[in-house]
N, C-alpha and C positions, 0 to 999 in steps of 0.2 A: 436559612435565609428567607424573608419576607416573598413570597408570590410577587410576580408581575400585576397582579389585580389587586394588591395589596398596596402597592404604590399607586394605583392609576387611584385607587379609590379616596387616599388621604394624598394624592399628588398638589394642592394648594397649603395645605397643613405643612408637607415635609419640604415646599418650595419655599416658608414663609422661615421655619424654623433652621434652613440653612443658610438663606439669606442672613439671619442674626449671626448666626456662630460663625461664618466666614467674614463677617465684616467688623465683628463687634472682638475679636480676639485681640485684636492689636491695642485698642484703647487704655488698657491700663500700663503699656509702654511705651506710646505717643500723646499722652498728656489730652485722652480721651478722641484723637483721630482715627477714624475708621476706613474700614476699605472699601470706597466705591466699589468696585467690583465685583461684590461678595454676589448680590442676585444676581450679577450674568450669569456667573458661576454655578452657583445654585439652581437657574434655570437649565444647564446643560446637563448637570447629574440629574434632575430630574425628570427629563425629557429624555435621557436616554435609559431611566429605569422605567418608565413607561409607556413610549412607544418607537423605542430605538434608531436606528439611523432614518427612518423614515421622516419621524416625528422633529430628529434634529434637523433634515434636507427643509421639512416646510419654516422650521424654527429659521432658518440662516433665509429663506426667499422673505420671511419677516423681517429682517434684520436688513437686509439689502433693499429692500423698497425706498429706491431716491426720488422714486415720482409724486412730488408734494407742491409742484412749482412753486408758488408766491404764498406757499405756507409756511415756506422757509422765514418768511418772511416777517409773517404775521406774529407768530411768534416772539419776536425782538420788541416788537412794535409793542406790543403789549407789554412787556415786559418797562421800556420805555415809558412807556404815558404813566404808569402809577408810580414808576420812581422821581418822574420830573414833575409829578401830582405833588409827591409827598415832599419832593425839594422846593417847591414855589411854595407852601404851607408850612413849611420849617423857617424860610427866609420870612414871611410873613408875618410870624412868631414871635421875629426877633433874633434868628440866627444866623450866623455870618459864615460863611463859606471858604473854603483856601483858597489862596492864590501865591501862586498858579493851581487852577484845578489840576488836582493828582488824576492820571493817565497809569496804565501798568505796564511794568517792563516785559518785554519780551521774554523773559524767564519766566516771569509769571503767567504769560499767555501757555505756555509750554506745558509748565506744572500744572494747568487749568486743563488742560488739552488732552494729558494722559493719565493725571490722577483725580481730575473734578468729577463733581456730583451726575456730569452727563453719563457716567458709564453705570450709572444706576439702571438707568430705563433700558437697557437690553431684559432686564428683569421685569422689573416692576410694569414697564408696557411691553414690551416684548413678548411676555411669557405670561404673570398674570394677571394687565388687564383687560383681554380677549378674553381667558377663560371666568372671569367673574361676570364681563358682562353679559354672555352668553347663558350661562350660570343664572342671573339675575331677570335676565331680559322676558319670561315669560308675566312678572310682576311689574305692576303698578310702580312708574318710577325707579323701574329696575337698575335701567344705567348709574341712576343718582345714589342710590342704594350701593353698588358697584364702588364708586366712585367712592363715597364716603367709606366703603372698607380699605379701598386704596391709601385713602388718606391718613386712618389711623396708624396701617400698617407703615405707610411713610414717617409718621408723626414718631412713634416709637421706634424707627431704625435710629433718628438722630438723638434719643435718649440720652448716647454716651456725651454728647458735645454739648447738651446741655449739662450736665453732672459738670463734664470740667471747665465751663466758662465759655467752649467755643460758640456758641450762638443764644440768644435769649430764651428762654420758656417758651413766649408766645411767638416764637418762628414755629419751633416744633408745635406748639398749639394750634397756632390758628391760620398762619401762614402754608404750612402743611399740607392742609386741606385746600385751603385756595388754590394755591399752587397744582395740588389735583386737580381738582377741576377744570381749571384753565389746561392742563396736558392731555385731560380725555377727552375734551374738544379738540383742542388740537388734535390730536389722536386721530378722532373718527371723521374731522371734518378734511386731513390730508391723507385719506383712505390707505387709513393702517399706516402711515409713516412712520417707523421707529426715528428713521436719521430724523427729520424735522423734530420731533420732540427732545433728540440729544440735543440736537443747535440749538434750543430754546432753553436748555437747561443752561448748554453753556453760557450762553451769552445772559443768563438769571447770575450766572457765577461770577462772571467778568465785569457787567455794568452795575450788579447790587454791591460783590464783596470787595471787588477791587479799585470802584472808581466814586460812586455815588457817598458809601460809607466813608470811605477816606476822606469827603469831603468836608466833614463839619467833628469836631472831635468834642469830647468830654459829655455833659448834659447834654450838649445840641444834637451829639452825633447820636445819645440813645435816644434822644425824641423825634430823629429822623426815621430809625428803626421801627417804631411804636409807626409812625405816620404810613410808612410806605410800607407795611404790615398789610394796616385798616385799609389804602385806599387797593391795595393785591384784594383783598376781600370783598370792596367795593364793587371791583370786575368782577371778578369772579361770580359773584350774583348777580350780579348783570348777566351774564351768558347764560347761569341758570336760569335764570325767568325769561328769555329772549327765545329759549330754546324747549321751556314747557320741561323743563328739569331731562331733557332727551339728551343734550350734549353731543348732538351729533347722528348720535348711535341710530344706523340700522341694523334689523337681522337680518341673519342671513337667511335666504330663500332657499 
């Protein structure tokens, strides 16, 4: 069996490659659905083949950091402004909206709650975007560098859902990356907040897939997709150039 310095050494490699194979198994028998919680998961075997309960004791005081106050906040808010950006510019278009605006049932709030895309980030911030940016942080633009591996790594978990229909190309393309970037500010700017960046997923989950998208169907509803993409990316550079591509990020002293 592999040495304990043998994992600490490829510990991002073996966190990245289990994150796939725990999440990505299911997809050719749910019609390309996968398991958010494959990189918690992944995060906990690999933290505990590399620096044991210790490593997990400081992993869970990360995961338990609720002190984010009005970042909880922030969060939604952003999430808000580019989707009611890209719903005033779809109506503008020419497109007509439902009524009554569709809302989601409480079963859905549920299903969102304990199998949505928020149980991603025990992994992916949780686990490793601390050690990339740390990793990165002695370089020119490290964090954003950081960030952008994040991103690809993100872009290519949701692979499967694109193969079977579940979300467009350019979510996993382009939005992907936005969407990074906007969590590792978030991230660094609610000093280390796991919980805040889950709230932020979720509520990306609940106000994008379950109430905004419902809103306009056929042609409109994929040219609302396409809008509220571009203007997530519109923010998204906004933060980076507001922030000298730092995102937040201090080192540690």
């Amino acid at each position: 069996m592999p040495s304990q310095s043998f994992f600490q050494k490829y510990e991002l490699a073996l966190f990245f490659l289990l994150s796939y194979l725990l999440s990505w198994w299911s997809a050719p028998f749910a019609n390309g659905g996968i398991i958010p919680h494959g990189p918690a998961i992944a995060a906990v075997i690999v933290i505990a083949l590399t620096t044991g309960r210790q490593g997990l004791r400081e992993y869970w005081r990360r995961l338990t950091n609720f002190r984010a106050g009005w970042w909880y906040l922030v969060g939604p808010a952003i999430i808000a402004a580019y989707l009611l950006a890209a719903f005033a510019a779809n109506l503008l278009l020419g497109a007509t909206a439902a009524s009554p605006f569709p809302s989601p049932s409480l079963g859905t709030l549920i299903i969102l709650l304990l199998m949505g895309g928020l149980w991603e980030e025990p992994g992916w911030t949780g686990y490793a975007l601390p050690k990339l940016q740390e990793r990165f942080a002695p370089r020119a633009y490290g964090t954003f560098a950081a960030t952008l591996v994040m991103g690809f790594v993100r872009s290519l978990w949701h692979l499967p859902l694109v193969l079977y229909g579940g979300i467009a190309w350019y979510d996993a393309a382009f939005f992907s990356f936005a969407f990074q970037i906007i969590i590792t500010w978030l991230y660094n700017r609610s000093n280390g907040s796991v919980p805040a960046v889950m709230v932020f997923h979720y509520a990306s989950n609940v106000l994008a897939g379950s109430v905004m998208l419902s809103a306009f169907s056929g042609a409109e509803k994929a040219m609302y997709y396409v809008l509220f993409v571009v203007f997530a990316c519109l923010i998204a550079l906004i933060i980076a150039r507001q922030t000298n591509m730092r995102l937040g990020f201090q080192a540690r002293k």
